[in-house]
C-alpha positions, -999 to +999 in steps of 0.1 A: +000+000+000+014+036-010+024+060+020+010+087+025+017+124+019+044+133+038+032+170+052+062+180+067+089+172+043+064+195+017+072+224+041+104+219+045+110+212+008+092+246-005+116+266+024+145+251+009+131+264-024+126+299-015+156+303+002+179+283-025+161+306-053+170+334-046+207+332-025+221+305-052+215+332-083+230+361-058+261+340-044+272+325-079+259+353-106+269+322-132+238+303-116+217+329-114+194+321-145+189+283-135+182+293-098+150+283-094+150+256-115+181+237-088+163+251-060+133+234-073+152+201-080+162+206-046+131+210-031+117+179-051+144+158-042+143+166-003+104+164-005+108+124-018+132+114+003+124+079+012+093+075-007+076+054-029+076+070-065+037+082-065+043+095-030+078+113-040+066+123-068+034+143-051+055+154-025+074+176-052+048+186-072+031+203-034+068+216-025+076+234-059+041+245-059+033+259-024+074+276-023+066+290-053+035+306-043+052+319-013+085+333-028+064+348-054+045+369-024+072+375-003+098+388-028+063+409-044+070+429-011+098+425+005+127+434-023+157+425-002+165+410+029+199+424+044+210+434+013+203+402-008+177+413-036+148+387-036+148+387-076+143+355-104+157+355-134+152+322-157+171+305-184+165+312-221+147+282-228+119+289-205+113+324-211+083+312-239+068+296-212+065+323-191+056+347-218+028+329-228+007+340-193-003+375-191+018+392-164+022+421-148+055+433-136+040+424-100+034+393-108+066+379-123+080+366-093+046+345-083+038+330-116+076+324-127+086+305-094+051+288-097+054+273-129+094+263-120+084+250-091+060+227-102+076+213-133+111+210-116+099+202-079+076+170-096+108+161-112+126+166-083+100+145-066+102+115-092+144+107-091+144+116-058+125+090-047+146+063-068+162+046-046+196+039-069+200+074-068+203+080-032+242+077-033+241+102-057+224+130-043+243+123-011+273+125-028+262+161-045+249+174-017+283+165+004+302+182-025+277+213-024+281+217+015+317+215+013+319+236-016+299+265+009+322+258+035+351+270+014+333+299+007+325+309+040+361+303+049+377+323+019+351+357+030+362+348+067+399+353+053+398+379+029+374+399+058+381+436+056+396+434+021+382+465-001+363+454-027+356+413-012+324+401-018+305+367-015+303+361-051+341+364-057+344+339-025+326+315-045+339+320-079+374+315-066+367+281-047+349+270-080+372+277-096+402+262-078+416+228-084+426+219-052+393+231-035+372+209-062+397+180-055+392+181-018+356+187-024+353+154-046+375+132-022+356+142+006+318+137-007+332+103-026+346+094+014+313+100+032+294+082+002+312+053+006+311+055+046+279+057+039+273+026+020+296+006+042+277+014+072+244+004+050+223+039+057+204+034+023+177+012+036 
């Protein structure tokens, strides 16, 4: 028999897709046009953690959806928090899609998020409740977080510089050989770990 909906993991998943929407496309300007769609992903793939594929797969539809909704309202009015401008922009490829509703200016933000949320958070949903990929996204999501922490410790370093900004912390760890070697060795370490110990159950 299926499981059921899994509320809580829905919340959690459309929080990680406000937040990741709009700070990934401010802390890496490179990102910035596929923003949502990873924060969706994101969202999607945390949502069906541990689910059967229906389940998983609602689960991300209801977090892309409902974290779309409410980054579309919150960044409608609230423009920036602490200096971070709650702004989307989108890739190329979907800029028909969103043409093809009637907007106002207003409204971007709401019906842009929306419709990347729910395409990208049901995909999300649907591989991230395959269960061969769990090593996978572990393994990316080790990568990611050690990836941040060498950005946090190259702005804690180059503190006070004139001129130092996140993005430049960021574009210098991605783009540094030995922080993407360490980051690969590491995430590759815990994955293994991971499967030794037999946490994918």
């Amino acid at each position: 028999m299926e499981e059921n909906i899994n509320f809580f993991r829905i919340i959690v998943g459309a929080i990680i897709y406000i937040f990741w929407a709009f700070l990934i496309g401010y802390f890496v300007n490179e990102l910035a046009p596929y923003a949502a769609m990873l924060a969706a992903l994101g969202a999607g793939i945390y949502a069906s953690h541990k689910s059967k594929v229906y389940s998983g797969t609602i689960n991300g539809f209801f977090a892309g959806l409902i974290g779309g909704i409410l980054g579309g309202i919150i960044s409608s009015y609230i423009p920036t928090i602490g200096g971070i401008p709650l702004s989307v922009s989108v890739a190329s490829f979907l800029i028909p899609v969103i043409n093809s509703v009637s907007l106002t200016t207003s409204l971007f933000s709401l019906v842009t998020l929306s419709i990347v949320g729910l395409i990208f958070g049901t995909f999300g949903g649907f591989i991230g409740s395959i269960k061969k990929l769990r090593g996978f996204f572990l393994f990316a999501t080790m990568f990611l977080l050690f990836i941040f922490y060498g950005a946090i410790d190259n702005m804690v370093w180059n503190w006070g510089k004139p001129g130092w900004t996140w993005n430049m912390s960021f574009s210098h760890v991605l783009t540094n050989q030995i922080d993407l070697f360490v980051a690969i060795v590491f995430a590759a370490i815990i994955t293994i770990l991971a499967y030794i110990l037999n946490l994918f159950k």
